[in-house]
C-alpha positions as a Markdown table, in Angstrom:
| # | Residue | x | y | z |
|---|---|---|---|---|
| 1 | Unk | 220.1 | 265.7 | 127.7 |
| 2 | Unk | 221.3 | 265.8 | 131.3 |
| 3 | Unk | 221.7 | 262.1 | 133.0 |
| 4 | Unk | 219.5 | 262.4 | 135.6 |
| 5 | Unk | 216.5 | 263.1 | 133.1 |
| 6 | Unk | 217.5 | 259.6 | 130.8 |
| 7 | Unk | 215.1 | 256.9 | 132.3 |
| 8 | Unk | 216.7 | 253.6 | 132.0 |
| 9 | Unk | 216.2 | 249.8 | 132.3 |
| 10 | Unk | 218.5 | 248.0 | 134.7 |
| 11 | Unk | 220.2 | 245.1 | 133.3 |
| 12 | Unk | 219.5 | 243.1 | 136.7 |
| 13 | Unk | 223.2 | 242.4 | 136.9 |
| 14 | Unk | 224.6 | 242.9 | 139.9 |
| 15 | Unk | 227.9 | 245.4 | 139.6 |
| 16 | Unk | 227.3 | 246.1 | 135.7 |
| 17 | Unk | 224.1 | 248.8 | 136.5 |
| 18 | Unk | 226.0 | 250.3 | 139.0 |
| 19 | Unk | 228.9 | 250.4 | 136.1 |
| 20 | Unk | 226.3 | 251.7 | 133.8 |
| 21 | Unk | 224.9 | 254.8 | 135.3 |
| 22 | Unk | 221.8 | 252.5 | 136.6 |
| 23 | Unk | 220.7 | 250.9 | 133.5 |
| 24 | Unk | 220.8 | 251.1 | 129.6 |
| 25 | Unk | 219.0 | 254.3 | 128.3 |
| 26 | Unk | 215.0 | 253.7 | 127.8 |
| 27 | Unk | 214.0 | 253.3 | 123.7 |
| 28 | Unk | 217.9 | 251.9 | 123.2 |
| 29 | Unk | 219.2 | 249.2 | 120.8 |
| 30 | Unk | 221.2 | 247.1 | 122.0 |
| 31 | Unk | 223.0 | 243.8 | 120.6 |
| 32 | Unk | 224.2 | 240.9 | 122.8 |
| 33 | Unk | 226.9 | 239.6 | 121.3 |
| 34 | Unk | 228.6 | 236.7 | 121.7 |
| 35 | Unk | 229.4 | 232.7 | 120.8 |
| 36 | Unk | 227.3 | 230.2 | 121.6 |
| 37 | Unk | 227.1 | 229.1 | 125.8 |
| 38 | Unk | 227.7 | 232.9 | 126.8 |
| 39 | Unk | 224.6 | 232.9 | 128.3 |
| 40 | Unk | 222.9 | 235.5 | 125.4 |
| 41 | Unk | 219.7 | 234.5 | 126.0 |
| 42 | Unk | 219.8 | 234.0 | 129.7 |
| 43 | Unk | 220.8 | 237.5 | 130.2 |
| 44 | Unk | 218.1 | 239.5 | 127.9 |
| 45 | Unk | 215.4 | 236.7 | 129.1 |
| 46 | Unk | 216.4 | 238.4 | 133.0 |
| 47 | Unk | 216.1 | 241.7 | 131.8 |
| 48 | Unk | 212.4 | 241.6 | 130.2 |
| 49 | Unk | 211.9 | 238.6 | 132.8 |
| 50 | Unk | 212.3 | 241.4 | 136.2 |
| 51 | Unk | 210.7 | 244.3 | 134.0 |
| 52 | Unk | 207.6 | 242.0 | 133.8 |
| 53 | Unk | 207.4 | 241.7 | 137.3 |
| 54 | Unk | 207.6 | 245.6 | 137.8 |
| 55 | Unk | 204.7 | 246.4 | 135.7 |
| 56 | Unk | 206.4 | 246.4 | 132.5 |
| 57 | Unk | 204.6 | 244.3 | 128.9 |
| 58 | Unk | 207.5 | 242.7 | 127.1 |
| 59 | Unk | 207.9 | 240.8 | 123.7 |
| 60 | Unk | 210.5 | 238.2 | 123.1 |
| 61 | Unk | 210.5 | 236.2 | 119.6 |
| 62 | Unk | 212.5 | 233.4 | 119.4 |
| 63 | Unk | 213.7 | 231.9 | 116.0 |
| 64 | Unk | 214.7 | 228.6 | 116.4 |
| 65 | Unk | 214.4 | 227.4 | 120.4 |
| 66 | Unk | 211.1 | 226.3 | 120.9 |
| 67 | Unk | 209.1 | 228.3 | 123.8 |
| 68 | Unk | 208.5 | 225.3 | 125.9 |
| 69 | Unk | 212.5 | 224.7 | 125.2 |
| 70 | Unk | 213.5 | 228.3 | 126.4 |
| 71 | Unk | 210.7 | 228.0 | 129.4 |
| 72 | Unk | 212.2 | 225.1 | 130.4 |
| 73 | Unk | 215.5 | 226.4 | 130.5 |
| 74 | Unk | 214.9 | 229.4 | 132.4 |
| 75 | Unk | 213.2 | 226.9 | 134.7 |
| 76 | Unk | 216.2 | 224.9 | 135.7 |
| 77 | Unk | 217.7 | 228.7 | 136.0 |
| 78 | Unk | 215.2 | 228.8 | 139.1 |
| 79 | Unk | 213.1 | 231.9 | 137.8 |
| 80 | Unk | 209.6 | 232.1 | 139.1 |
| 81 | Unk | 207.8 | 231.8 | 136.1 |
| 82 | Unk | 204.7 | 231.6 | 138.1 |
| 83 | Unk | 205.1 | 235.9 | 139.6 |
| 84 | Unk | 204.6 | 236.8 | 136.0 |
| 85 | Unk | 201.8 | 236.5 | 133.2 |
| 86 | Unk | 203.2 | 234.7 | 130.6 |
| 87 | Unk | 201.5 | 234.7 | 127.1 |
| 88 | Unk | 202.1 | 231.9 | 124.3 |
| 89 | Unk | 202.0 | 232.9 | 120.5 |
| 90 | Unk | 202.3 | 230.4 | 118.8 |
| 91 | Unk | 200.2 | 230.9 | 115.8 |
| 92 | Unk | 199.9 | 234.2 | 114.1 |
| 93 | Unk | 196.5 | 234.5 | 113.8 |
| 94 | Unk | 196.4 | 234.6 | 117.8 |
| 95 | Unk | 198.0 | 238.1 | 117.6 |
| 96 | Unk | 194.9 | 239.8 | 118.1 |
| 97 | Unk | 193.2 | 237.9 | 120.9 |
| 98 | Unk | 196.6 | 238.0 | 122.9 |
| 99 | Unk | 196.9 | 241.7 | 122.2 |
| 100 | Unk | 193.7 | 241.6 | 123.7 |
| 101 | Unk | 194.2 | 240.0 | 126.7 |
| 102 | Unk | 197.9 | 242.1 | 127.6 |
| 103 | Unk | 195.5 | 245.3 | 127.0 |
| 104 | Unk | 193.0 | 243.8 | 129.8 |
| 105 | Unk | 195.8 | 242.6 | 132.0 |
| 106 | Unk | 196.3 | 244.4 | 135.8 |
| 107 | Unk | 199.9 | 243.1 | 135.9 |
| 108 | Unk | 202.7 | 242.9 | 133.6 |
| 109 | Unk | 203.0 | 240.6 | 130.5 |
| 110 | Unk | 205.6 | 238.5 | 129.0 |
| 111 | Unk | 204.8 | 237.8 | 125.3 |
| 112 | Unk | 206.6 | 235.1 | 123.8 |
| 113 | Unk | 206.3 | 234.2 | 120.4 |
| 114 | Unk | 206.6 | 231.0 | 119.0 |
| 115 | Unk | 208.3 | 231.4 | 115.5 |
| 116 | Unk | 210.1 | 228.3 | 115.2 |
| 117 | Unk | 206.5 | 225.8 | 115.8 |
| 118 | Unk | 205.1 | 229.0 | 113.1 |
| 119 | Unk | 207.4 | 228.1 | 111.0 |
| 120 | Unk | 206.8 | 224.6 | 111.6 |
| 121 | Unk | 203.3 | 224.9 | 110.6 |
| 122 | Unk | 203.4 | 227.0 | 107.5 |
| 123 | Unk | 207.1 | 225.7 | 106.2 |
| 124 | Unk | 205.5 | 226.3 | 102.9 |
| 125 | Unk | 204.2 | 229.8 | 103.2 |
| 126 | Unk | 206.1 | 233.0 | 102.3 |
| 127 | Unk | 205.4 | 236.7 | 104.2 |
| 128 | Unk | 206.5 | 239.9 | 103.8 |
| 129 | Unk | 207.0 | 242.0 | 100.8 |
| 130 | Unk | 210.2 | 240.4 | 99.9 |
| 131 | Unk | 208.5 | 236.7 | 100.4 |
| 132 | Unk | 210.3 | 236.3 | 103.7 |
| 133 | Unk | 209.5 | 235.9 | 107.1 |
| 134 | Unk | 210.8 | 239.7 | 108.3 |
| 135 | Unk | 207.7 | 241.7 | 107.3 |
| 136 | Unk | 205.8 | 238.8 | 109.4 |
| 137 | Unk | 207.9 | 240.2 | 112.5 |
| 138 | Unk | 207.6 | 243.5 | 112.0 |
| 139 | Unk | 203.8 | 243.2 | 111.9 |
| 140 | Unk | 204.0 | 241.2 | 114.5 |
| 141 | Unk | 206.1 | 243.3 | 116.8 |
| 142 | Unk | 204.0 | 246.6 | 115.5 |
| 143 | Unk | 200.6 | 245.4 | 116.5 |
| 144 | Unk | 201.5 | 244.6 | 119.5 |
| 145 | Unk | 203.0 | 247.7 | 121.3 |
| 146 | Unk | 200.6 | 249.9 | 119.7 |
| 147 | Unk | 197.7 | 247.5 | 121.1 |
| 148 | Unk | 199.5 | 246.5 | 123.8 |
| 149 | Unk | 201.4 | 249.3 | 124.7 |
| 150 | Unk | 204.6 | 247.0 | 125.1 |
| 151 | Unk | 208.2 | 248.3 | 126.3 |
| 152 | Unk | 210.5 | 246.3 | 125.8 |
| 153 | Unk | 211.3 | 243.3 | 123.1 |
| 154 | Unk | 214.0 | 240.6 | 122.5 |
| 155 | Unk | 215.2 | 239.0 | 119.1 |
| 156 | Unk | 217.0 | 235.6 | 119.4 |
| 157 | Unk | 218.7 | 236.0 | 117.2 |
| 158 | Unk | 219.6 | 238.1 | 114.2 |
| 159 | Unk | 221.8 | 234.9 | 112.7 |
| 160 | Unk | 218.2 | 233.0 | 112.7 |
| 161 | Unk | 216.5 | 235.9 | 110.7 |
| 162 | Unk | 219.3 | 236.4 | 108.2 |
| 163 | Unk | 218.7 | 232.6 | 107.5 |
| 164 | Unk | 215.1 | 233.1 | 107.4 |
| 165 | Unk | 214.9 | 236.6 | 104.8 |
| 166 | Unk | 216.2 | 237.8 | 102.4 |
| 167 | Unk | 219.1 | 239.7 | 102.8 |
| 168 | Unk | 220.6 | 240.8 | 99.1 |
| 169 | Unk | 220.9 | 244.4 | 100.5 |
| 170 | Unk | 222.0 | 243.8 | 104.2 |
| 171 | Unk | 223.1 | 247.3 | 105.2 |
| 172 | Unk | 220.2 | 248.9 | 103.8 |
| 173 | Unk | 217.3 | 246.3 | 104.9 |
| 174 | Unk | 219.3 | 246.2 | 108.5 |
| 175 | Unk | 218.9 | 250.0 | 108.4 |
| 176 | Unk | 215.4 | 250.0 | 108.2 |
| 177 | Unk | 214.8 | 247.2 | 110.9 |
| 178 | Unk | 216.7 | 249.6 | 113.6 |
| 179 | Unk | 214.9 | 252.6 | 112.0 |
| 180 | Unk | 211.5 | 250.5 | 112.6 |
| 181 | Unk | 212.2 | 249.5 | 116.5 |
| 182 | Unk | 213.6 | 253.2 | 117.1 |
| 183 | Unk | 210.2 | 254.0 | 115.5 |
| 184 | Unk | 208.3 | 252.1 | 117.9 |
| 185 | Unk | 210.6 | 254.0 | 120.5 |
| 186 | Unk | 210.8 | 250.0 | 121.9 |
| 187 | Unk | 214.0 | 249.4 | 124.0 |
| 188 | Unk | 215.3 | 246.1 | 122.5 |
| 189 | Unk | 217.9 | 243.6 | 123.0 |
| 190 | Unk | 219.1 | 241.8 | 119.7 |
| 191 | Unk | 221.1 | 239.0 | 119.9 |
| 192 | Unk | 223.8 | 238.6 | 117.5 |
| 193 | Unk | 225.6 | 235.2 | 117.3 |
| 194 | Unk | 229.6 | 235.4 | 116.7 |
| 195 | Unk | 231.9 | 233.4 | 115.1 |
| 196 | Unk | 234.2 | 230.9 | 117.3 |
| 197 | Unk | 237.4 | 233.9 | 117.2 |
| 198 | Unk | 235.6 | 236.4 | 117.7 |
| 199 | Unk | 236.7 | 238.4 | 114.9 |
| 200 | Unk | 232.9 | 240.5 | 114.5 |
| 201 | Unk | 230.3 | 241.6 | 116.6 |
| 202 | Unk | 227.6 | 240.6 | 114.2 |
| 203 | Unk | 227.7 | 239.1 | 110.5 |
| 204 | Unk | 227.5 | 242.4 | 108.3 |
| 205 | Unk | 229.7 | 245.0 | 110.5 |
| 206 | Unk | 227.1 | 247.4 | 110.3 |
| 207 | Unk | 224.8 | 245.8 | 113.2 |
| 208 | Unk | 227.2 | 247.1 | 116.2 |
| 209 | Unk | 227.8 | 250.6 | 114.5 |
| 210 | Unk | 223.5 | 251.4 | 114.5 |
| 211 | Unk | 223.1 | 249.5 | 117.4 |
| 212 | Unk | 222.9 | 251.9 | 120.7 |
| 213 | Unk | 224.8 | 250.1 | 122.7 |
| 214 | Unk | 226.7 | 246.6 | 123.1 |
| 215 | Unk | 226.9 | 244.1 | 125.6 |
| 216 | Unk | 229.4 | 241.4 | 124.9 |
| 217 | Unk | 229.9 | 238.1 | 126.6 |
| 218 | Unk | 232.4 | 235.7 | 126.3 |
| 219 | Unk | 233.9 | 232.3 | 127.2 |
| 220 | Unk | 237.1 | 233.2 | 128.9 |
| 221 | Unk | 239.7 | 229.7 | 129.7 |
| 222 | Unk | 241.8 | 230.2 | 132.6 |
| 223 | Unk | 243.9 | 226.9 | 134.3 |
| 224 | Unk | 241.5 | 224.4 | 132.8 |
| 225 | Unk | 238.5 | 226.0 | 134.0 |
| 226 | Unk | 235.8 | 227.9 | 131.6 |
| 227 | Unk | 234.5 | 231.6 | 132.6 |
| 228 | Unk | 232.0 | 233.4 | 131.3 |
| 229 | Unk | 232.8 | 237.0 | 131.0 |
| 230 | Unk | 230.8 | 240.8 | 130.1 |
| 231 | Unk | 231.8 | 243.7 | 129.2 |
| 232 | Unk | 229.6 | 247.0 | 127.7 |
| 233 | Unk | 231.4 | 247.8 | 124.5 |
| 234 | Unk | 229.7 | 251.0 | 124.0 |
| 235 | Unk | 226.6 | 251.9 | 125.5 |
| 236 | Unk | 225.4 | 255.7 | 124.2 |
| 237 | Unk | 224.5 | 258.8 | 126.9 |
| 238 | Unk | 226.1 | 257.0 | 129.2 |
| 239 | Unk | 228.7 | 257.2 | 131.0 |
| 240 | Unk | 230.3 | 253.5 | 131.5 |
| 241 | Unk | 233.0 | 251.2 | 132.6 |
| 242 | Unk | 234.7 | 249.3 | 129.8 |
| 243 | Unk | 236.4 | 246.8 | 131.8 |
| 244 | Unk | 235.9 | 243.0 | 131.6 |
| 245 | Unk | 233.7 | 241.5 | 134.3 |
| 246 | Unk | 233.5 | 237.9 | 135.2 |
| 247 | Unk | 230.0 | 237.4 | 134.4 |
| 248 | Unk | 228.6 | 234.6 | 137.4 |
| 249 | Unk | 224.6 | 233.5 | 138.1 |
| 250 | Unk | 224.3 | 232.4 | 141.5 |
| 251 | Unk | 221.3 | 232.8 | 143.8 |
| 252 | Unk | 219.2 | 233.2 | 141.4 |
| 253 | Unk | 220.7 | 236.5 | 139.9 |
| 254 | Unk | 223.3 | 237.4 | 137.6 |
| 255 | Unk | 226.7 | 239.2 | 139.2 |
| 256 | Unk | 229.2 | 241.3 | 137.4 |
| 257 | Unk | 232.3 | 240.6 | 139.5 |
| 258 | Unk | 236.4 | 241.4 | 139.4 |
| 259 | Unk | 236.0 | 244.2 | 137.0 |
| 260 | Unk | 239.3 | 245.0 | 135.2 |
| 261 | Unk | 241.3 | 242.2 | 137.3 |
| 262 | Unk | 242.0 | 238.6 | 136.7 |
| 263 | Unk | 239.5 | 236.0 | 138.7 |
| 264 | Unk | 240.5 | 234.4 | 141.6 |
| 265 | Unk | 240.3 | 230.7 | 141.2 |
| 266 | Unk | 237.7 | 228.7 | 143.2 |
């Protein structure tokens, strides 16, 4: 397929879509790696966040942070959670009156879904086939862009769900999750927790080889001060820069900066 004919969804980071032929290919999976503080969540929540307010119905499940928690957060990040319609779920049985509500919306739609107060509420109650919480998702996830028509959707995070189901066959059941969301032709950003040396991208190896692209993030320590760093590990039809940018939020949007060279100091 020629470039010019892939559509694509910017990553709102300023210098990585112009490293990145303009964005990350439309219906791609892609994990954001990293250790905890990197700023994983921050970074996918900007994505669906400016999609949203171009039109675009987004999903983002969360696993453990609560919603007002994450809200909250992106708060003190200064976004302008009032420019976009934000929709609580919080209960699963709401699925279908939300659905309903995206369907009849004029403007985009940010779907968040509850799963840790879910869990909360039915500790004691099993889904799926297996008797885990992953068919619940996937249900979930399926009613909603075919009833909703969504584009885009956010996992945080895969080390939450592998706690959460059952996982006695990891390759093949992770198989059929990126099967299902290629399925759903739904560009999604999975977010895959590594360990503190950074030895993996993701806890079963085979994540980052079916994944469609990666964008890792990292804590980088240079004369006593703390960076954050990004770089695209692989990101497919495309044609991208490798290097290691110095990953900064400032004014309210996210900067890819000193690509390939070392930072100056502040």
């Amino acid at each position: 397929m020629e470039n010019e004919k892939v559509k694509r969804i910017k990553t709102y980071i300023k210098g990585l879509d112009e490293n990145l032929q303009g964005g990350i290919p439309e219906g791609h999976i892609v994990l954001v790696c990293g250790s905890a503080g990197t700023m994983k969540s921050s970074v996918s929540f900007n994505i669906l966040y400016n999609e949203v307010l171009n039109g675009k119905t987004a999903i983002y499940i969360t696993l453990e942070q609560s919603c007002a928690s994450l809200l909250k957060h992106m708060e003190n990040m200064q976004f302008d959670l009032s420019k976009i319609n934000i929709e609580v779920l919080s209960d699963i049985s709401g699925t279908n009156g939300i659905a309903k509500k995206v369907k009849l919306s004029k403007t985009g739609t940010l779907i968040i879904s509850d799963l840790g107060a879910i869990r909360k509420k039915m500790k004691n109650v099993k889904f799926g086939a297996s008797g885990d919480w992953l068919g619940a998702i996937k249900n979930l996830v399926g009613k909603l862009k075919l009833e909703s028509k969504c584009d885009l959707f956010a996992l945080d995070s895969l080390a939450a769900l592998y706690v959460l189901s059952d996982f006695e066959k990891p390759r093949a059941k992770i198989f059929h999750i990126f099967e299902f969301l290629r399925d759903l032709k739904l560009t999604s950003f999975i977010l895959s927790e590594m360990p503190l040396d950074q030895s993996t991208y993701s806890k079963y190896e085979v994540e980052d080889f079916l994944a469609d692209g990666i964008l890792y993030l990292q804590l980088a320590k240079r004369y006593r001060k703390v960076t954050r760093e990004i770089s695209i590990v692989k990101m497919r039809a495309t044609d991208c820069n490798t290097n290691i940018f110095s990953l900064v939020y400032k004014n309210k949007n996210f900067q890819a900066i000193y690509g390939g060279k070392t930072p100056l100091i502040e």
